[in-house]
Jmol script that loads the backbone (N, CA, C; Angstrom):
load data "model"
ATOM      1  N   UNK A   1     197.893-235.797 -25.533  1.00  0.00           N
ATOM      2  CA  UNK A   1     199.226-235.716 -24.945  1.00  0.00           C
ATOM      3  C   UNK A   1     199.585-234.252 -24.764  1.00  0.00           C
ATOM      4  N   UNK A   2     200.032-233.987 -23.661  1.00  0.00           N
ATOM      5  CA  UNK A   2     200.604-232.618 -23.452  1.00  0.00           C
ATOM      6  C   UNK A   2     201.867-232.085 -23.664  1.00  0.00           C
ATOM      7  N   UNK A   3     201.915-230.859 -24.374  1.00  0.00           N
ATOM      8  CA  UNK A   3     203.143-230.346 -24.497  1.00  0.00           C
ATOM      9  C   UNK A   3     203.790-230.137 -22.961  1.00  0.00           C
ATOM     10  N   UNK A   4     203.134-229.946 -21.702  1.00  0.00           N
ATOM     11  CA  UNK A   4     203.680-230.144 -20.032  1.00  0.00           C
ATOM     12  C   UNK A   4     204.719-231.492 -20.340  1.00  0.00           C
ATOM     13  N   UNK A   5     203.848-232.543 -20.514  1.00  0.00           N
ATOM     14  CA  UNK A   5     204.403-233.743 -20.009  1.00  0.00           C
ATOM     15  C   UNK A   5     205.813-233.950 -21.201  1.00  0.00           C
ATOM     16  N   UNK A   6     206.125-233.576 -22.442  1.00  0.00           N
ATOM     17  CA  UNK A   6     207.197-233.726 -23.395  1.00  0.00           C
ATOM     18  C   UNK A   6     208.357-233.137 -22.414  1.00  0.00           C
ATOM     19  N   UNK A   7     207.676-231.459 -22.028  1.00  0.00           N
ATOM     20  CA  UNK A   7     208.947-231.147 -21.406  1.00  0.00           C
ATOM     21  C   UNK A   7     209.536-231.434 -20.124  1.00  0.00           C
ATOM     22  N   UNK A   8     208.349-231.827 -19.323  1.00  0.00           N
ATOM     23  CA  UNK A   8     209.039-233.069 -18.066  1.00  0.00           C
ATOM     24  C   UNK A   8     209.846-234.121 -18.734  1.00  0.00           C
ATOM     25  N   UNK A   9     210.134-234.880 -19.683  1.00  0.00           N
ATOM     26  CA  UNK A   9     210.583-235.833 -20.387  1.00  0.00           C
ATOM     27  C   UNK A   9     211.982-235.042 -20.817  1.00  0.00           C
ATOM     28  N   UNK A  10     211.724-233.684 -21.542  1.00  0.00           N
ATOM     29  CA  UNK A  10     213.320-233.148 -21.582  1.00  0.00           C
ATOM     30  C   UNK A  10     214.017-232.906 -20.688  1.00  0.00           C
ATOM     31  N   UNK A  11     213.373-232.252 -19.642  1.00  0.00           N
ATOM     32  CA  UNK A  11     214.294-232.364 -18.626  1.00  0.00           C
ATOM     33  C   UNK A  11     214.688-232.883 -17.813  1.00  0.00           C
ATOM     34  N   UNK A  12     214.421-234.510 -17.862  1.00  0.00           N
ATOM     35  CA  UNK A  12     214.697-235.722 -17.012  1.00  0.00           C
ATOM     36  C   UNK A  12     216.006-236.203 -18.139  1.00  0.00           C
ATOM     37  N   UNK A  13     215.613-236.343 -19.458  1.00  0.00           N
ATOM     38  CA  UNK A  13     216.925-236.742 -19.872  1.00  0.00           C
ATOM     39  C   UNK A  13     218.002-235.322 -19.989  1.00  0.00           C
ATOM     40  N   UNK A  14     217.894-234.281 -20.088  1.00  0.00           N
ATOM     41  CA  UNK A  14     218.772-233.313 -20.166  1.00  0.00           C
ATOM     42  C   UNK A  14     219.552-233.601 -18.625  1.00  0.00           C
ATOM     43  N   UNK A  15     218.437-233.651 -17.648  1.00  0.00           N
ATOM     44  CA  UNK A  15     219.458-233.154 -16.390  1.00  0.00           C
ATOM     45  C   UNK A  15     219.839-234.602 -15.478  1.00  0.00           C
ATOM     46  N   UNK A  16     219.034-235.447 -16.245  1.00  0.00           N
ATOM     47  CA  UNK A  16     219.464-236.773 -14.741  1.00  0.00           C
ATOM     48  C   UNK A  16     220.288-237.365 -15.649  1.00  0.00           C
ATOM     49  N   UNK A  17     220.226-237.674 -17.058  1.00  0.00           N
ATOM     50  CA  UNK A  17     221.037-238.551 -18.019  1.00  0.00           C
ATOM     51  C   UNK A  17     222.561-237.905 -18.270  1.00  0.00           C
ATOM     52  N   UNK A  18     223.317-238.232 -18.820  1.00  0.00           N
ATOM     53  CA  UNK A  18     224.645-238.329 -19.028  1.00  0.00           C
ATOM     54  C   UNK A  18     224.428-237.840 -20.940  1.00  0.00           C
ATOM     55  N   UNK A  19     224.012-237.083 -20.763  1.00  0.00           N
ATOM     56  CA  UNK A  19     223.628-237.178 -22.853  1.00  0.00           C
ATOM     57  C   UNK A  19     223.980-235.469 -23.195  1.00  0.00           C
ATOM     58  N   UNK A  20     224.704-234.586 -22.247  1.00  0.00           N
ATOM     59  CA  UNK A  20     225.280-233.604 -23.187  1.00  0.00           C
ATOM     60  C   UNK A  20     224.529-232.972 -23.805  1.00  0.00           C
ATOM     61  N   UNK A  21     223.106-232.779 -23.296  1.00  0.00           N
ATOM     62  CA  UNK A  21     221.808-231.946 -24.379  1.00  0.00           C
ATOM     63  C   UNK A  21     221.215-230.900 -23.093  1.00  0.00           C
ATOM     64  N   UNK A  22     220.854-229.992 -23.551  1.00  0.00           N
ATOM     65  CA  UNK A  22     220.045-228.787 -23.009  1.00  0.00           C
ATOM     66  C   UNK A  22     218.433-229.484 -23.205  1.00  0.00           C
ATOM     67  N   UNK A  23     217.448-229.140 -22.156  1.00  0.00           N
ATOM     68  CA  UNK A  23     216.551-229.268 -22.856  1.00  0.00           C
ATOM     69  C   UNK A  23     215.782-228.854 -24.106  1.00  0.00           C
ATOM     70  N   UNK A  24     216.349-227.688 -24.022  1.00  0.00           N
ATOM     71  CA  UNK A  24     215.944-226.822 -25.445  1.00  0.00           C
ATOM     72  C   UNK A  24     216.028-227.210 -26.550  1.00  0.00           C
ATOM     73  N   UNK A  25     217.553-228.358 -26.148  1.00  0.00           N
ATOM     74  CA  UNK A  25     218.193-228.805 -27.810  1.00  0.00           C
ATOM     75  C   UNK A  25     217.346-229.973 -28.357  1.00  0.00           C
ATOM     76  N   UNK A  26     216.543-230.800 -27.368  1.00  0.00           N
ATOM     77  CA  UNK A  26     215.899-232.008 -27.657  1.00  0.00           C
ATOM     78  C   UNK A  26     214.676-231.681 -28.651  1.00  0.00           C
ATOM     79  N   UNK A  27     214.785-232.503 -29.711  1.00  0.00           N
ATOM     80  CA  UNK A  27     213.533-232.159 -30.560  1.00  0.00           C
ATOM     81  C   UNK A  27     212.712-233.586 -30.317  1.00  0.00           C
ATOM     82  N   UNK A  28     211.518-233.261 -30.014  1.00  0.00           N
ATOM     83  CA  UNK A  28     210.355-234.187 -29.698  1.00  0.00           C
ATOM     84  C   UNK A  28     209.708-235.418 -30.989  1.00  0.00           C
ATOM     85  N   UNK A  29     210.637-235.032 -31.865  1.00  0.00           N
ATOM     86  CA  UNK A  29     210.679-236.217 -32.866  1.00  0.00           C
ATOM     87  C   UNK A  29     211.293-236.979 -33.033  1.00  0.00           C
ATOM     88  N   UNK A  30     212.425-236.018 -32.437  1.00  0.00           N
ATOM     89  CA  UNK A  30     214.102-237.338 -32.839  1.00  0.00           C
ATOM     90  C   UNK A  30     213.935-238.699 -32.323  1.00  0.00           C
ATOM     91  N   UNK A  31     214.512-239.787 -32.702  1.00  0.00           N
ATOM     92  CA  UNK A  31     214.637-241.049 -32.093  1.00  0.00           C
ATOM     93  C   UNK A  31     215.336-240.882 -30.623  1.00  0.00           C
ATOM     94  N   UNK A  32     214.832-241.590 -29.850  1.00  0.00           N
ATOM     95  CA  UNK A  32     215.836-241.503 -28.422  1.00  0.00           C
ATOM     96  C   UNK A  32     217.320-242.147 -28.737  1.00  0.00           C
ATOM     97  N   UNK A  33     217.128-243.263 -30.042  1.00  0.00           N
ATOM     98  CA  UNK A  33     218.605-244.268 -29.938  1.00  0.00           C
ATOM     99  C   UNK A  33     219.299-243.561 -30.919  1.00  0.00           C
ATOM    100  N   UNK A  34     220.500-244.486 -31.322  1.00  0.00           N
ATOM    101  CA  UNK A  34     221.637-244.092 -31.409  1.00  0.00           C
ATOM    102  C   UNK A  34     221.306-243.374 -32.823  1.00  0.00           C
ATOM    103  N   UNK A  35     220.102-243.073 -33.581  1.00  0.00           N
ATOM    104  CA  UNK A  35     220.086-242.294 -34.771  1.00  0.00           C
ATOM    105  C   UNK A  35     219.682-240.776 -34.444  1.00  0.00           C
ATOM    106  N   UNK A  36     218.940-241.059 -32.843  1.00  0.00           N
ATOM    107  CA  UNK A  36     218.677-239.278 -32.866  1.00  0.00           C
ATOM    108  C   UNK A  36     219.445-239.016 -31.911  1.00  0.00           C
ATOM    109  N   UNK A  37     218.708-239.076 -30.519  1.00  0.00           N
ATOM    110  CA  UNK A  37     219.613-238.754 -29.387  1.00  0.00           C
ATOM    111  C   UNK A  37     220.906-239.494 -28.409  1.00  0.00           C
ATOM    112  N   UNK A  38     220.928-240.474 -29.606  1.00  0.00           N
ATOM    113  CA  UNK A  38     222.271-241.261 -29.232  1.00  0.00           C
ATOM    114  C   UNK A  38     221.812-241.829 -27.522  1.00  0.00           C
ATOM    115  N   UNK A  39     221.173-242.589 -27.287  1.00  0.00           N
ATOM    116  CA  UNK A  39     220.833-243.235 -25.816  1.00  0.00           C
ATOM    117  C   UNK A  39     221.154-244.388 -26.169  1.00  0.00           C
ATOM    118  N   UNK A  40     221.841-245.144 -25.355  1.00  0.00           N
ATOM    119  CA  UNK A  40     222.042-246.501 -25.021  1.00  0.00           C
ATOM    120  C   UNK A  40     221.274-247.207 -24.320  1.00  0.00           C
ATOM    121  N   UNK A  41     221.467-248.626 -24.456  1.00  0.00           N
ATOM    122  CA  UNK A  41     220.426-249.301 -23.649  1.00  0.00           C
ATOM    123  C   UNK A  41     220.392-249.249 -22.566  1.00  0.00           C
ATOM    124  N   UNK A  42     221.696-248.472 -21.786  1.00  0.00           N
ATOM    125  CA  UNK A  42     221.724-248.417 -20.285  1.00  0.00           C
ATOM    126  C   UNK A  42     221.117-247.356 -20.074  1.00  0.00           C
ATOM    127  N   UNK A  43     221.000-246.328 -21.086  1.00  0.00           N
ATOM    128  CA  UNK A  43     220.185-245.186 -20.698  1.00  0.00           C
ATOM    129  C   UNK A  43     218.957-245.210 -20.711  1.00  0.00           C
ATOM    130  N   UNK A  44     218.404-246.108 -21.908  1.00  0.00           N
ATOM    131  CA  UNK A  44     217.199-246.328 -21.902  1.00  0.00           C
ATOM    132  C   UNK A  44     216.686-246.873 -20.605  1.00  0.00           C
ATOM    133  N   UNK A  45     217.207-247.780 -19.747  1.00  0.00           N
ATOM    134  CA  UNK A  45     216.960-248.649 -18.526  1.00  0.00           C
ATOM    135  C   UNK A  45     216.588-247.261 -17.724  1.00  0.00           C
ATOM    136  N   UNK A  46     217.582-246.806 -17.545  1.00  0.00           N
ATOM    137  CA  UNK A  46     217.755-245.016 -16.546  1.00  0.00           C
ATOM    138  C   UNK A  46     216.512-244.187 -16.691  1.00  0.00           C
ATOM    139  N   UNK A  47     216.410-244.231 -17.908  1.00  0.00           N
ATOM    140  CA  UNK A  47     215.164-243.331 -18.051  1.00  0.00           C
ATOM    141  C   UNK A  47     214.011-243.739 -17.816  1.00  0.00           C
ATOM    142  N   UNK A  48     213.318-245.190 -18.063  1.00  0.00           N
ATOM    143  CA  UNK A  48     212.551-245.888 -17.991  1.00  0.00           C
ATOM    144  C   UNK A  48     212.324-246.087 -16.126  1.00  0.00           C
ATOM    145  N   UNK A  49     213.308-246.068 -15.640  1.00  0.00           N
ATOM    146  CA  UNK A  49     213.257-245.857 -13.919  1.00  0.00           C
ATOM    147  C   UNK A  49     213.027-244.408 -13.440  1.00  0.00           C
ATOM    148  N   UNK A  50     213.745-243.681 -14.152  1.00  0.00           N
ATOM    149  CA  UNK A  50     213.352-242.052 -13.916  1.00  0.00           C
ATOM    150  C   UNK A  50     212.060-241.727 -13.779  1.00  0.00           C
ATOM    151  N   UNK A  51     211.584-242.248 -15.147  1.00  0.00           N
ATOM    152  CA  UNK A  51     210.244-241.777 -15.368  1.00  0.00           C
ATOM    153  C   UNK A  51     209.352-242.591 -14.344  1.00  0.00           C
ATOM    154  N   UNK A  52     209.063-243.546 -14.202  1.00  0.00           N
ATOM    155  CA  UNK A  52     208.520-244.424 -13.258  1.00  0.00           C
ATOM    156  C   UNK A  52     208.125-243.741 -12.371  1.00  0.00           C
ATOM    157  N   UNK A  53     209.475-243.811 -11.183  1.00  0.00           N
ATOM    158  CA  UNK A  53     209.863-242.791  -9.900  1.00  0.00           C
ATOM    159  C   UNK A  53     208.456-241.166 -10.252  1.00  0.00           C
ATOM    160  N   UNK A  54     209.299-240.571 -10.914  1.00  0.00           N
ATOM    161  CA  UNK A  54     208.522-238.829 -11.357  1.00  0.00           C
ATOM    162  C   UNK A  54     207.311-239.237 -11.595  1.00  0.00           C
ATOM    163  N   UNK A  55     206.165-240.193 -12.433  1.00  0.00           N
ATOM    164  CA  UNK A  55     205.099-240.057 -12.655  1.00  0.00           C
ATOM    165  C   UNK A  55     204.206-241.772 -11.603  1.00  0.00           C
ATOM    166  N   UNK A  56     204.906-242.225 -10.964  1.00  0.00           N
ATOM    167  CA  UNK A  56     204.011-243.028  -9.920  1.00  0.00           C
ATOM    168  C   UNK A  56     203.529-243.972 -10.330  1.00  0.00           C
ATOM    169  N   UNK A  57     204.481-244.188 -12.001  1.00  0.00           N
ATOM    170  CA  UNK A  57     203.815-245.791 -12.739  1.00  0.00           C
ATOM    171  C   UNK A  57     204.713-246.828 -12.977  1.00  0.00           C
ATOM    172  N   UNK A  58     204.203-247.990 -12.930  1.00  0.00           N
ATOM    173  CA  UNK A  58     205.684-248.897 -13.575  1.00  0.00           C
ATOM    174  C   UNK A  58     204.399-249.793 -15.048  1.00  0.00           C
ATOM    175  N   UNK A  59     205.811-249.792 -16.098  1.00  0.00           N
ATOM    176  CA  UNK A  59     205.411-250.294 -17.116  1.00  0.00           C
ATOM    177  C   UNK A  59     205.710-251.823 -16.873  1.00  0.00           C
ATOM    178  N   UNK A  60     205.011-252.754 -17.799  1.00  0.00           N
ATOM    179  CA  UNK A  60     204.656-253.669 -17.891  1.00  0.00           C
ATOM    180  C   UNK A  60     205.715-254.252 -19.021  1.00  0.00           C
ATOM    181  N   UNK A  61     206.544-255.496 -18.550  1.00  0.00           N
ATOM    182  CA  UNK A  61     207.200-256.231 -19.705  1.00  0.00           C
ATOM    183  C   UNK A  61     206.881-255.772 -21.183  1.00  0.00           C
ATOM    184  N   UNK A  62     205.849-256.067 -21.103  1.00  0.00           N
ATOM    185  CA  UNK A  62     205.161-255.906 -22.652  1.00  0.00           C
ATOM    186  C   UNK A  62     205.332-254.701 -23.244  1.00  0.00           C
ATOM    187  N   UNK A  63     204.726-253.811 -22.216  1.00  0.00           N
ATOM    188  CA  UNK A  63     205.117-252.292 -22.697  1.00  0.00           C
ATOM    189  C   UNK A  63     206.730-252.136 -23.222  1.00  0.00           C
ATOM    190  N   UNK A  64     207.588-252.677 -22.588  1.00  0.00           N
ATOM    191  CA  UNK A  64     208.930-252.116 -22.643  1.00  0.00           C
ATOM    192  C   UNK A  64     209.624-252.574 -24.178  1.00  0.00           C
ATOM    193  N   UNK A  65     208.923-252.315 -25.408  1.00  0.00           N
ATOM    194  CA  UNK A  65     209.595-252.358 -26.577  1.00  0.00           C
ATOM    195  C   UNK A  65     209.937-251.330 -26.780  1.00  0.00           C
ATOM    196  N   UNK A  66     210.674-251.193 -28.568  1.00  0.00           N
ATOM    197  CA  UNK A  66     211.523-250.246 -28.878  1.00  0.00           C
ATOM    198  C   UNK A  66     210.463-249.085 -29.849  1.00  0.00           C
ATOM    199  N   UNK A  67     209.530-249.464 -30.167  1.00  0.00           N
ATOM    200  CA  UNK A  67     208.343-248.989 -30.605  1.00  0.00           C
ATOM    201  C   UNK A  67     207.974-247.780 -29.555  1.00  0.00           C
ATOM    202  N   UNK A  68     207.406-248.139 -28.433  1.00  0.00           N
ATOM    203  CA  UNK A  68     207.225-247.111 -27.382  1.00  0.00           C
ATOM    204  C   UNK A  68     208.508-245.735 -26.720  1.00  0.00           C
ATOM    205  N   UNK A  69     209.511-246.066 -27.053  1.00  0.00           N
ATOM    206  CA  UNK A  69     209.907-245.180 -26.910  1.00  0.00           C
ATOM    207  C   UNK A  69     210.989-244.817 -28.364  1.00  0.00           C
ATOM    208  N   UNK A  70     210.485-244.612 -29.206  1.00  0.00           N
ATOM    209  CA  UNK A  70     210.939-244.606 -30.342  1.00  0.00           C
ATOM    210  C   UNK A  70     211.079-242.826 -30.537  1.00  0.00           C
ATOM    211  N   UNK A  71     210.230-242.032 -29.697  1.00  0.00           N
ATOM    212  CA  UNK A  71     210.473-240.333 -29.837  1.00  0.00           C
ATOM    213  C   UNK A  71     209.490-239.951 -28.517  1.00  0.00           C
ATOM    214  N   UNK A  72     210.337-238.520 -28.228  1.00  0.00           N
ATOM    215  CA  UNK A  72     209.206-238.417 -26.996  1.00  0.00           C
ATOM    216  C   UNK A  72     207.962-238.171 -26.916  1.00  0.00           C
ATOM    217  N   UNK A  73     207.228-237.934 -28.101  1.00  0.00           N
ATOM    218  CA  UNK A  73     206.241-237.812 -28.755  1.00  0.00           C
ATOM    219  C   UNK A  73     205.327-239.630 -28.111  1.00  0.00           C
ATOM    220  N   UNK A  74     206.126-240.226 -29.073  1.00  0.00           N
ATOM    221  CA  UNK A  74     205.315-241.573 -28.474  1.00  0.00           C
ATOM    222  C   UNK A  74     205.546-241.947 -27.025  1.00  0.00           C
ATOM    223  N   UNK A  75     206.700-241.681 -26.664  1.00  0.00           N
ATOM    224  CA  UNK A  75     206.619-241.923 -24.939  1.00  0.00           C
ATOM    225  C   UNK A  75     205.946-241.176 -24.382  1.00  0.00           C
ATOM    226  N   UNK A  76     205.737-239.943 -24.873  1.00  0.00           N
ATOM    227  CA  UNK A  76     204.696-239.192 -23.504  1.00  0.00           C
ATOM    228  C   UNK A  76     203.227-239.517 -24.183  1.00  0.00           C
ATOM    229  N   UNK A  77     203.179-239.757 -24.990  1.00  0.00           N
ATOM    230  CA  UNK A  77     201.254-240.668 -25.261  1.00  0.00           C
ATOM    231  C   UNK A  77     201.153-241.757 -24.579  1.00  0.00           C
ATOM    232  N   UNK A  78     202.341-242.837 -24.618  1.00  0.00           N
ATOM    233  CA  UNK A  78     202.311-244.127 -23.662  1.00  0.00           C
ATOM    234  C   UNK A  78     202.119-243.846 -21.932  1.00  0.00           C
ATOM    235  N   UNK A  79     202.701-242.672 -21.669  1.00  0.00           N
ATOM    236  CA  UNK A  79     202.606-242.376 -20.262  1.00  0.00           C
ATOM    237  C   UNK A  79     201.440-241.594 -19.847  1.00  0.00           C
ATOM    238  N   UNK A  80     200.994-241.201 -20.615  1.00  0.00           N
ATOM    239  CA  UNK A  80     199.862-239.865 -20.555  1.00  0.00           C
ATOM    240  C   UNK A  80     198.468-241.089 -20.726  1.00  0.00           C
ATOM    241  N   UNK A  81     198.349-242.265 -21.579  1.00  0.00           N
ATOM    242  CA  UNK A  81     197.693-243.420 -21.489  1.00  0.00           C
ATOM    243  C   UNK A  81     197.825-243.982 -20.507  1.00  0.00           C
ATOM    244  N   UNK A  82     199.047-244.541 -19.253  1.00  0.00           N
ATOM    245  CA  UNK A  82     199.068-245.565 -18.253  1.00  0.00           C
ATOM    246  C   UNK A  82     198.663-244.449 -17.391  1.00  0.00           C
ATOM    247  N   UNK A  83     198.903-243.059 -17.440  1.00  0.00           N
ATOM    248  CA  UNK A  83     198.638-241.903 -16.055  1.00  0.00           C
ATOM    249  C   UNK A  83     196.710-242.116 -16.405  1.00  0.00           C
ATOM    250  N   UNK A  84     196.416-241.703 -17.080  1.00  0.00           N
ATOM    251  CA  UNK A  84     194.910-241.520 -17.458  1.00  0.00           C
ATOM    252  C   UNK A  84     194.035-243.392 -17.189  1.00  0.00           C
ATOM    253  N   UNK A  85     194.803-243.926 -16.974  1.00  0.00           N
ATOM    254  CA  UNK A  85     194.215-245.715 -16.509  1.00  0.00           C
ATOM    255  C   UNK A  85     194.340-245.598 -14.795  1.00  0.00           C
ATOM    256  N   UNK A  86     195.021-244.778 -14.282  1.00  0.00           N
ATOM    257  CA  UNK A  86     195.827-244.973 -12.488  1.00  0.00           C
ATOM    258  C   UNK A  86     194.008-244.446 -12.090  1.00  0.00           C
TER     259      UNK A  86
END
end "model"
wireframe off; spacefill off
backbone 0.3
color backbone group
C-alpha cells in the first residue's frame, strides 16, 4: 500500500466531504466513524462514490462492510488490492 494512495484518500475527504479537517490533520489510523473522524453513514456513502469515480473501481456488496473501511490504512490496502486485480 502506498503512502501516494493514503494521501489521495486525505484529500478527497478533507476537500469533497463536509468534515472540517485539513488533510494534514487526518491521521491514517484513526477510525473514519464517529470514534475517530466522526463520518456518518451518509458520508461514508459519499466517499465510497468519490473514491470509485477518482480510482475507476466499483466495490462489490460484499466488500462494503465496516471492517474495510475501519482506517485509511485499511481502505487504501482494499483499493490498492481491487486497483492491482483491474
Amino acid at each position: 500500500m502506498s503512502e501516494k494512495l493514503i494521501n489521495q484518500l486525505k484529500v478527497i475527504i478533507a476537500d469533497e466531504l463536509d468534515v472540517n479537517l485539513k488533510a494534514e490533520e487526518i491521521d491514517e489510523n484513526a477510525s473514519l466513524f464517529e470514534d475517530g473522524l466522526g463520518l456518518d453513514s451518509i458520508a461514508i456513502v459519499e466517499l465510497i462514490s468519490l473514491i470509485e469515480k477518482k480510482f475507476g473501481l466499483q466495490f462489490a456488496d460484499t466488500e462494503l462492510n465496516p471492517e474495510a473501511f475501519s482506517n485509511l490504512k485499511v481502505l487504501a490496502s482494499a483499493i490498492d488490492s481491487k486497483l492491482a486485480a483491474v
